[in-house]
N, C-alpha and C positions, 0 to 999 in steps of 0.2 A: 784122159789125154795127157801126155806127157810132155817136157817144154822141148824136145826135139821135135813131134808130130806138126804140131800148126806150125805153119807157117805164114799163113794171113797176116793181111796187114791190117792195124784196126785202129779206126782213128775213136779217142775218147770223148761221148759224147754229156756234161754235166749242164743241169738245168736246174735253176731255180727261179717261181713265177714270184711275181709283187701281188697279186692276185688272191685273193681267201681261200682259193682251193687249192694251194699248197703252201698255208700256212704255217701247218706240221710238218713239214717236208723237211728231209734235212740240209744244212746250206750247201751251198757250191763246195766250199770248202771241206766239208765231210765228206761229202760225196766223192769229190779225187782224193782224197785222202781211202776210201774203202774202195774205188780204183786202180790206185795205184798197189794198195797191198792182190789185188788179185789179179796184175799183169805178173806180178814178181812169181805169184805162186804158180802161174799157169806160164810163164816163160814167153807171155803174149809181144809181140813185135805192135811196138806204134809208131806211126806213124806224122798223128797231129792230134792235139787237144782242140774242143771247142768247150765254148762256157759261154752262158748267158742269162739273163734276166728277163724271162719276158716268157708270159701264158702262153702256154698252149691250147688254150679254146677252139682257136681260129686261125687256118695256116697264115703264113707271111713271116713266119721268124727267120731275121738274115743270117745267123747263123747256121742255124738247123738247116736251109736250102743249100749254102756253102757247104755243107759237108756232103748233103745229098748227089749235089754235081760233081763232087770228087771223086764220089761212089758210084755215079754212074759214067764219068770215062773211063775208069779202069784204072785208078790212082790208088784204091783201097779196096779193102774185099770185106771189113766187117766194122761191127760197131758196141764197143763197150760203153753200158751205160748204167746208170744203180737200179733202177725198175722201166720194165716199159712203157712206164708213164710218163716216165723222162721224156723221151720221145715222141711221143702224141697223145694230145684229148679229145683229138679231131676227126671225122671218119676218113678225111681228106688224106690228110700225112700216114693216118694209122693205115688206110688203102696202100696206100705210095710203098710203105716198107713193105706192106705183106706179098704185093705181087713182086718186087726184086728177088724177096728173101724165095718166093717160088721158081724165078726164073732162074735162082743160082747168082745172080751180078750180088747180091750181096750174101755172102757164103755161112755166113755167122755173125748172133748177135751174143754179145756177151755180159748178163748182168752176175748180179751178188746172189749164188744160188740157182740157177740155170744158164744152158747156153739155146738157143734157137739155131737148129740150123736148116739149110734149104729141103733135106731131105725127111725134115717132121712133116707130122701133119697138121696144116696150118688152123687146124680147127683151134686150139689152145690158144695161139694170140690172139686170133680173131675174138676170141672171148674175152681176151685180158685188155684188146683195148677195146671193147664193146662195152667192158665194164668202165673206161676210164670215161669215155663218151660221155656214158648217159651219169657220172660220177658229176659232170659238169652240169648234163640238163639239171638232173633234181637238184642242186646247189642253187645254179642260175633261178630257178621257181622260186625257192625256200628265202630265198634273198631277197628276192622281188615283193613276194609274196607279207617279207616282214618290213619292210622300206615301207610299202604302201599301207600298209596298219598303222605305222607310227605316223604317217602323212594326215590321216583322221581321223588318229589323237591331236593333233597340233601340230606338231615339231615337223620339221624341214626334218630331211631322210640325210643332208650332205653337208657339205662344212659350211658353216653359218658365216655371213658375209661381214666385209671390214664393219667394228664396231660391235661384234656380236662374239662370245665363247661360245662352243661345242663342251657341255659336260661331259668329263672323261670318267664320273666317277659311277654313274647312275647305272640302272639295269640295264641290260641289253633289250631293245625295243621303248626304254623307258626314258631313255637322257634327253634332257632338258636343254635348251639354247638360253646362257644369260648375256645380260650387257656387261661389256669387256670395260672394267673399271678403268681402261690406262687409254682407251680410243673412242668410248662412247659419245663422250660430249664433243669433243672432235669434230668427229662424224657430222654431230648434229650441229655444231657450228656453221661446217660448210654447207650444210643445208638453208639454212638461216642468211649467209650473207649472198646465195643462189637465187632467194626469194626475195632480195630487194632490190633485184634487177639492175645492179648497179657493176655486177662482176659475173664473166664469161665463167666456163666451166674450167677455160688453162689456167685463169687466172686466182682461181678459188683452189685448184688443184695445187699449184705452185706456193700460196700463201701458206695453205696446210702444210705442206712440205721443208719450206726453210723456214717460216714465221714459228709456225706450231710444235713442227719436229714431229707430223705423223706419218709414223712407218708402219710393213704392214707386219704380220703375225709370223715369227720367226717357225718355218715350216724345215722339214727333214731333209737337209743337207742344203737350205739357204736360211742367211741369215736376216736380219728387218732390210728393209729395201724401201727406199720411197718409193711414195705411189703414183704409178702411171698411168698416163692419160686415161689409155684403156679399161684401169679400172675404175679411174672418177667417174668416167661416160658410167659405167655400170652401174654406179652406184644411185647416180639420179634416175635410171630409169626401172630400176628395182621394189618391182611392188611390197616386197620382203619391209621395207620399212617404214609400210605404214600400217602394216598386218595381217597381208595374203604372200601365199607363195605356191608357184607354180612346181607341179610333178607331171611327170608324164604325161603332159597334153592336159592336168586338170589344176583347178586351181581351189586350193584349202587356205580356210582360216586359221590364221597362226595362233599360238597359245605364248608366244614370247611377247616381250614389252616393245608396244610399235614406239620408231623415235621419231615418227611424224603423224599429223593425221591425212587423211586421204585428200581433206582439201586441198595441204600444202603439194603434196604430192602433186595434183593437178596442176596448180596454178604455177610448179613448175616446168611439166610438160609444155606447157601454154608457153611459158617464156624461152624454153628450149625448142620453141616452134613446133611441136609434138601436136597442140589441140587437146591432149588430155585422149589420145585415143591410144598409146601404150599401154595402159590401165588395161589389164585380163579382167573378166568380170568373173563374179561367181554367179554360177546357176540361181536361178531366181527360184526353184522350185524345193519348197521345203524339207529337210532329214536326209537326203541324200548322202550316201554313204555313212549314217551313224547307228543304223537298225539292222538285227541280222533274224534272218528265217529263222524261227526255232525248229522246222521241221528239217531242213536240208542244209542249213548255216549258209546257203546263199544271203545276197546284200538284198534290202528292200530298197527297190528306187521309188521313185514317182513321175507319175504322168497327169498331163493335162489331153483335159475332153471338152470340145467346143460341141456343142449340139442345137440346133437350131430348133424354136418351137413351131412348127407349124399352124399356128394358129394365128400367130401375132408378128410373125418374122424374128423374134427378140432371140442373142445367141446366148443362150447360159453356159457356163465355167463350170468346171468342175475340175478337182485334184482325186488322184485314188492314188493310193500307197500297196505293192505288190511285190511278190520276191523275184528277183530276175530270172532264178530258177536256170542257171547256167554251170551248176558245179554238173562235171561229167559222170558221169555213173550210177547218180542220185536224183530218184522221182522227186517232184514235189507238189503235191494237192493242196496247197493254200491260196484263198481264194484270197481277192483285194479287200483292202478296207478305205471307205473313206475318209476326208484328208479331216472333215470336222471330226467324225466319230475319232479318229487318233487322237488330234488336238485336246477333246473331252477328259479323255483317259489321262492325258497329261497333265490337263487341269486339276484331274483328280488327286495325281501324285502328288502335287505342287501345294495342294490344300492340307496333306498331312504334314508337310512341312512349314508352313505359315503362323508365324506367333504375332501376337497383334499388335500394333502400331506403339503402346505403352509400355512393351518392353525391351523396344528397339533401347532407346537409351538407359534403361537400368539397365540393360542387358552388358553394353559397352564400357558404362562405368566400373562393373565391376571386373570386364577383361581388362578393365587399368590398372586396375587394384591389384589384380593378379599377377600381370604383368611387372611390376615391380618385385612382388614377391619371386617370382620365376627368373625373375633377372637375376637377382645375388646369385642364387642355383645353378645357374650357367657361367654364369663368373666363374665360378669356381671350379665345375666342369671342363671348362676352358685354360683354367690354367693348369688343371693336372695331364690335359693333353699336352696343352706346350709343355709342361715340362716331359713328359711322354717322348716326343718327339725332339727335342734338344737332346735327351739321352740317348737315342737312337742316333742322331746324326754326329753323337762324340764316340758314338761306340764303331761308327762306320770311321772315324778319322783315326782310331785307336789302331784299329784292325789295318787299315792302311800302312801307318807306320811301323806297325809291328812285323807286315808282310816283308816290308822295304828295307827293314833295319840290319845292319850290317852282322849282327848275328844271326840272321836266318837266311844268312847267304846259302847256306845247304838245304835250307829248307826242312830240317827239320823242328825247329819252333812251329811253324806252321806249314804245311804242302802245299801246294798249286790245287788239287784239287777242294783241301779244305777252305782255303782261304777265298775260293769261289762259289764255294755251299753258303758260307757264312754271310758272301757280302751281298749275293743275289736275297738271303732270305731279311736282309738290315736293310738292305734298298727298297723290297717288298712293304715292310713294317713303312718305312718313311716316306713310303705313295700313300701307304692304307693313312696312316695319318693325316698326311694333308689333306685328304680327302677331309677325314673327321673334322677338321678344326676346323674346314672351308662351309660346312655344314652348320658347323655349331655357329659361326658368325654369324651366315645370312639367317638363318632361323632366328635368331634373337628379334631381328626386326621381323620377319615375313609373319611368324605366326603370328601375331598381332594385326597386321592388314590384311590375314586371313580371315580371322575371325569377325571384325570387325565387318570383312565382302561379305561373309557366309552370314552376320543376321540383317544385315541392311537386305541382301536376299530373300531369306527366307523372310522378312516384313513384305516386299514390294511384288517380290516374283510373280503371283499371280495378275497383279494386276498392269506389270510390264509384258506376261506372256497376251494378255486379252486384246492388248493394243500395239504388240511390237510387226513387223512384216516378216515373211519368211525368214530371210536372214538369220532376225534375231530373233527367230523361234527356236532356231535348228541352234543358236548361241546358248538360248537358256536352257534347252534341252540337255545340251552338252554339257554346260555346268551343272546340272542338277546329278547325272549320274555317271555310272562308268562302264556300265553293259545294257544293252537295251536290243529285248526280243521279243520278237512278236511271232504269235502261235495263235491261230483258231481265233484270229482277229483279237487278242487282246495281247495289251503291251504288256511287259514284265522289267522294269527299273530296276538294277543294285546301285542303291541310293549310295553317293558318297559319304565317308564315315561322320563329315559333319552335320551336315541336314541328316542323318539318321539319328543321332545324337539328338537332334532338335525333335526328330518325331517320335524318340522315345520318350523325351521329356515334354511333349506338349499332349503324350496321354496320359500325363499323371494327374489322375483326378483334383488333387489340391492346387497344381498351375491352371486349368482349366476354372476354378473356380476363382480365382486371383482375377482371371481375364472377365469375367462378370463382372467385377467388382469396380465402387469409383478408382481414378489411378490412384494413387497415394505411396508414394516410393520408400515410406517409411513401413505402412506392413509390404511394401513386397521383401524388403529385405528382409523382417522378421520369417519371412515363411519362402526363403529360395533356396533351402538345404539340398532340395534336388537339385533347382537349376545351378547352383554353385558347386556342385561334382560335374556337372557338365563342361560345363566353364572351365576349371582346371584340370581335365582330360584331355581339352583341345593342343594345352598346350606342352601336350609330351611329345 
């Protein structure tokens, strides 16, 4: 077609969503930019640009509708866009254009590399937005699908509330929620002066705010803002800070550091006139959501069975653990198990990880000993990062200067494209960094009150699992391992690296025989050459 032929009028249509499924997309700005080179080339007559921000999932976009009503009085006859995805993900919109573009009222659609027009056959789009459609179901699933895994790992799926960081550095499904060093104690102050009933919530609200100076987390395109009403009210009534949080109608146990405990929680429900019935509860019925069918990889829930004896009237309880058997497409013939028999199997685990009460404290002493040693080590790991990264951030100020300096006014010292390769991949470097250094700090401390949980555990665990309530079954359970399946009625544990560590080392026949013996902490040091490889393993 020649730029005498068309004569249409076609208004330009560019989209970009905030949404993760057009992440990759490229921006507004490219997109008229690879618009406007193919009005010039095809001699296209426009009429009006539209541009906007906002998914196409689900009709309601104001712009997209505006242009649609201008194409349907007869003010425009087509529509340039960079792919048809631009224009819909919805069966809704993607219906709307394919019957006009039938009836003729929209004569022509114009992307990068084809044109659409009334007298095709519409089988081709129909496919191309059939594919965009369901580009959105499988996303929306796969999304969902990995929110709700990380929900019973621990972690909140969404931005963690005032007082709390969202790890930017961690695995994807794996990042971690810490206490925000600059608003923590904060936070927990106005907690504190709420529970002595002495100060309203505007009043706690406003002391934070001009007393304290807490603002909230400088977010994308606002800067710190004091905090309002609205989200003080929130914050007291947020079970998130005492160590539950609600997803999708259910409520999981957090893995982050609670900065209340549930009683305070309450008793300021009670003084907020609440009664303490805000409080979401958890399921009272044990391992839900932490055990997966090995047959079908559906979840195992649990159920309660009330059965009455006949003989005596008396109603006996019973728990059975079962797979829900709800993935679509896949049988699954596993029978129940019950809730004692599981619990047994667990006990079991738990018994190869248990070292006896006598080496709780050598054990610890010598993580001190270590601990010191591993300190200088990181020291000095530490400092070859910062200087790592100080380098990195003079070679980004170099580069800068260098761009800007009145000798590369032509640009040949350095080009626009080079000098945007260099500084995305030195900005690159100087995230990856921070990350590392942010790493190497909290580890100095953590692994040490790791290790220290991990054998006061493995000393007590059994005898906390034999007496703890549901709850803190499905808690210890949790801490012991990291995948748990059950097949053909038996469980199957991947023990975390530390407790496996411990149950490699409490089958070594010589620490076995130590544990017969009177205590005497002078041979056990003489004979802990194994346990002391263990020990300084933990803290790599």
């Amino acid at each position: 077609m020649n730029k005498e032929e068309n004569k249409n009028r076609y208004i330009i249509y560019c989209r970009k969503s905030t949404d993760s499924e057009d992440r990759q997309i490229q921006s507004i700005k490219d997109q008229r930019n690879e618009l406007k080179k193919l009005v010039n080339e095809k001699g296209l007559n426009v009429v009006k640009i539209f541009e906007e921000s906002k998914s196409a999932k689900k009709p309601g976009r104001p712009e997209f509708n505006e242009m649609m009503n201008i194409i349907q009085s007869g003010k425009a006859d087509g529509i340039i866009c960079w792919k048809l995805n631009r224009l819909s993900r919805n069966p809704i919109d993607g219906g709307l254009i394919q019957w006009l573009l039938q009836r003729g009222v929209i004569k022509s659609i114009m992307t990068v590399g084809r044109e659409y027009l009334s007298a095709d056959n519409v089988l081709i789009m129909g496919v191309e937005f059939g594919v965009a459609n369901q580009y959105i179901i499988d996303l929306s699933k796969d999304v969902k699908r990995g929110m709700v895994a990380k929900a019973v790992k621990g972690w909140r799926p969404h931005t963690a509330p005032l007082g709390y960081l969202n790890d930017k550095y961690g695995d994807k499904g794996e990042k971690k929620i810490f206490r925000d060093p600059d608003r923590f104690h904060i936070v927990r102050k106005m907690w504190d002066y709420l529970l002595t009933g002495n100060y309203s919530v505007p009043q706690v609200i406003k002391i934070a705010n001009d007393e304290w100076g807490l603002r909230s987390i400088q977010r994308k395109g606002k800067g710190p803002m004091k905090i309002s009403m609205s989200t003080g009210c929130k914050i007291f009534n947020n079970p998130f800070y005492f160590g539950l949080f609600e997803f999708n109608g259910e409520v999981y146990q957090g893995r982050h550091d609670p900065m209340i405990t549930q009683e305070e929680f309450d008793r300021v429900q009670k003084i907020l006139g609440r009664d303490g019935k805000s409080r979401p509860k958890i399921k009272r019925l044990p391992f839900n959501g932490l055990i997966i069918c090995g047959e079908c990889g559906g979840m195992i829930t649990s159920e309660e069975k009330f059965k009455k004896n006949k003989t005596n009237d008396k109603v006996r309880h019973y728990i059975y653990h079962h797979c829900t058997k709800n993935k679509k497409g896949v049988s699954c013939n596993q029978k129940c198990i019950r809730h004692e028999d599981l619990c047994e199997q667990v006990s079991s685990f738990i018994d190869k990880i248990t070292i006896p009460p006598e080496f709780l404290h050598w054990g610890v002493s010598v993580l001190r000993e270590q601990h010191e040693l591993e300190q200088n080590d990181r020291d000095v790991l530490l400092e070859n990062q910062q200087k790592n990264y100080k380098s990195c951030v003079g070679s980004l100020d170099n580069l800068m200067r260098l761009y800007i300096s009145p000798e590369n006014m032509d640009r040949k010292l350095i080009s626009n494209d080079l000098f945007i390769s260099q500084k995305d991949t030195l900005m690159k470097e100087r995230a990856r960094l921070e990350g590392v250094i942010k790493n190497l700090e909290e580890r100095m401390d953590e692994w040490m009150e790791l290790a220290e949980r991990t054998f006061n555990f493995a000393t007590y665990a059994k005898y906390w699992f034999e007496k703890a309530d549901f709850e803190q079954k499905t808690i210890l359970l949790r801490a012991l391992g990291q995948h748990f399946i059950l097949k053909n009625n038996r469980l199957d544990i991947e023990i975390k690296k530390p407790f496996l560590t411990i149950k490699e080392a409490t089958e070594n026949k010589e620490i076995k025989s130590i544990a017969s013996e009177p205590v005497n902490f002078a041979l056990l040091q003489r004979k802990n050459s194994h346990f002391q490889t263990v020990f300084s393993s933990w803290s790599g």
